[in-house]
Backbone as CSV, one residue per row, in Angstrom:
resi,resn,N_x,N_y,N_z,CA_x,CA_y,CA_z,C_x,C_y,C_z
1,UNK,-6.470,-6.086,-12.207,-5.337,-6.068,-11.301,-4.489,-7.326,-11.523
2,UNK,-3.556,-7.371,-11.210,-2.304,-8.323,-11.491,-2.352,-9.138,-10.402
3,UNK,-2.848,-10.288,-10.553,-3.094,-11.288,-9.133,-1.426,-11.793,-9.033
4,UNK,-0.323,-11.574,-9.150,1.187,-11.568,-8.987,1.373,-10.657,-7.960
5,UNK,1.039,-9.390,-8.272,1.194,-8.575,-7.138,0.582,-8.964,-5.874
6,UNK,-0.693,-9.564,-5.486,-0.691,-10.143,-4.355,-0.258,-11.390,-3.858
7,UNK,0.044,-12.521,-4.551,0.457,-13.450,-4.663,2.321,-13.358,-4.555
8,UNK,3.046,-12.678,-4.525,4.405,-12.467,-4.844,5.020,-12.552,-3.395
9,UNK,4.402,-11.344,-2.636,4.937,-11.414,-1.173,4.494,-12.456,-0.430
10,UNK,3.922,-13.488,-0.754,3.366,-15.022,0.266,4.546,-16.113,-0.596
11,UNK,4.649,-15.907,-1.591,5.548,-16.628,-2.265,6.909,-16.623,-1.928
12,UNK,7.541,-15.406,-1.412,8.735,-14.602,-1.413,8.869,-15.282,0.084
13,UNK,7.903,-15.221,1.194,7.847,-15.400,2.517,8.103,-17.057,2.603
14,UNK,7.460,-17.741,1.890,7.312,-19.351,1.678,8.718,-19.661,1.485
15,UNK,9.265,-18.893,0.179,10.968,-19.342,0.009,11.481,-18.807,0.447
16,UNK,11.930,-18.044,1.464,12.517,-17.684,2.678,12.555,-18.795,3.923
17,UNK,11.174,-18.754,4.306,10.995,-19.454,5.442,11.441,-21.148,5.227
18,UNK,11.474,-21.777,4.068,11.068,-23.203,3.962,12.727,-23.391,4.127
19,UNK,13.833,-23.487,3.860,14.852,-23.741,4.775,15.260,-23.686,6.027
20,UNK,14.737,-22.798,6.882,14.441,-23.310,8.575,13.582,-24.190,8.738
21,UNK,12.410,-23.903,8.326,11.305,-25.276,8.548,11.950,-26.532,8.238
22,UNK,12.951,-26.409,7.070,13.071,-28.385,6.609,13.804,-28.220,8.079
23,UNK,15.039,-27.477,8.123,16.173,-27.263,8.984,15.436,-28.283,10.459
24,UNK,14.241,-27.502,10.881,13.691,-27.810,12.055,13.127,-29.144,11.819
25,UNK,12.659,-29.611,11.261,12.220,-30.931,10.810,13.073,-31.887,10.589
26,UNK,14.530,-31.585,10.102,14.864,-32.893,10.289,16.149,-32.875,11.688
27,UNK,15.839,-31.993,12.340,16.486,-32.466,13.811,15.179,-32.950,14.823
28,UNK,13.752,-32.741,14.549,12.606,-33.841,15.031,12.773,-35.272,14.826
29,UNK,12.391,-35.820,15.718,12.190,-37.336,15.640,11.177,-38.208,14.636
30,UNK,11.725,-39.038,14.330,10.715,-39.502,13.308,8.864,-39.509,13.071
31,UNK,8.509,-39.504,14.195,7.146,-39.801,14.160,6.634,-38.132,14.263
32,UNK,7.487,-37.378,15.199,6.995,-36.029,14.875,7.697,-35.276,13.850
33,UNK,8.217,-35.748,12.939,8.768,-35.286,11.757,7.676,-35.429,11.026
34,UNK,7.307,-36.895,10.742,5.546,-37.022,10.176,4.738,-36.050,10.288
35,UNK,3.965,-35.649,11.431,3.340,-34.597,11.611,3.429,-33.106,11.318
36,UNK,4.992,-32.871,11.537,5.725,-31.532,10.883,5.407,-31.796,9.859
37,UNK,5.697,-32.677,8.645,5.265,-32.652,7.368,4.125,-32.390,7.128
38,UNK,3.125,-33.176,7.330,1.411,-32.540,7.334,1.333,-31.467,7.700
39,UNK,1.820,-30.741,8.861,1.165,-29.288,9.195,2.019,-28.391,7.857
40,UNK,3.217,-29.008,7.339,3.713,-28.222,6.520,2.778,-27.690,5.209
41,UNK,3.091,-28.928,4.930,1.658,-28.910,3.767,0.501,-28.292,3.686
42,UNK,0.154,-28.442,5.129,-1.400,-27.650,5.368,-1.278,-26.276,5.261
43,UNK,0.143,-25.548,5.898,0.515,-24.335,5.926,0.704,-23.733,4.065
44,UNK,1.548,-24.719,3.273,1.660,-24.056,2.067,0.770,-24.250,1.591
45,UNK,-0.571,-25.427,1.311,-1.588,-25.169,0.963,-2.472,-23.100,1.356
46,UNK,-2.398,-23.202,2.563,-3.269,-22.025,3.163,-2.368,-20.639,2.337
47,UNK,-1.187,-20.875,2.540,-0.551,-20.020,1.945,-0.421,-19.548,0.425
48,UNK,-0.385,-20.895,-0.289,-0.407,-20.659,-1.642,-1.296,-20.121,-2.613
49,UNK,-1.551,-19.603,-3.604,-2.025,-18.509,-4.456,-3.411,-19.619,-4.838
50,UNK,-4.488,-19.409,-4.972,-6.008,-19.991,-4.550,-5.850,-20.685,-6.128
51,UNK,-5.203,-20.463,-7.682,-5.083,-21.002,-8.727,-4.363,-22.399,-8.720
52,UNK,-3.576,-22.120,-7.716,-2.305,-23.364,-7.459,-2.657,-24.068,-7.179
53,UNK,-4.184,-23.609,-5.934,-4.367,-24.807,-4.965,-5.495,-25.441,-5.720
54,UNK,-6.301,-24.493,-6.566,-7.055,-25.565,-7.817,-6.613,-26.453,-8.499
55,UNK,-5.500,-26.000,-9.600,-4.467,-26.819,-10.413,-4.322,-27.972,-9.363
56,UNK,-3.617,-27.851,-8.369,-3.446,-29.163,-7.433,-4.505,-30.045,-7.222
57,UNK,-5.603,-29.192,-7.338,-7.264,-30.471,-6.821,-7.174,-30.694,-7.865
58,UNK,-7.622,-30.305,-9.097,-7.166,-31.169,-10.349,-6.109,-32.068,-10.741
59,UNK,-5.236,-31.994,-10.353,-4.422,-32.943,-10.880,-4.490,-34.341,-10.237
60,UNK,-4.736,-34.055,-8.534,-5.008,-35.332,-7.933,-6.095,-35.955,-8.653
61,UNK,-7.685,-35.570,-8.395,-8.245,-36.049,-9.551,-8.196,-36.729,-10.167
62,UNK,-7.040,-36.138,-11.310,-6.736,-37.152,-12.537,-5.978,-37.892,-11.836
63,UNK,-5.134,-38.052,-11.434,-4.632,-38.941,-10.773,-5.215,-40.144,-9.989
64,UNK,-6.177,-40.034,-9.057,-7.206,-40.713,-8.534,-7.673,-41.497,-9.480
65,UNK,-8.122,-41.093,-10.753,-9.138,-41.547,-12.081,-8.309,-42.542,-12.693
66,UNK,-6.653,-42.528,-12.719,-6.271,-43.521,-13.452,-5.849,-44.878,-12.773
């Protein structure tokens, strides 16, 4: 099966939605703008395609290592 086909409509929803979200975030105040950012993250993490979110633990990783 074509892991695109399930992966496409969370992707499609993410770039839709992520221009209201910044939208809403930057009329928040600074310190809860902070927090909007983290839950953001946490949200596209949960959201994003389970390869991406490997590639990403890897790269920090290397990153960490140098």
């Amino acid at each position: 099966m074509n892991d695109l086909t399930f992966e496409t409509p969370a992707l499609v929803g993410i770039a839709l939605a992520m221009p209201f979200v910044i939208a809403l975030i930057a009329l928040a105040d600074r310190e809860r703008r902070e927090r909007h950012e983290q839950l953001l993250v946490l949200l596209a993490l949960l959201l994003a395609p389970p390869r991406l979110v490997e590639g990403l633990a890897h790269l920090g990783e290397a990153v960490a290592q140098l």
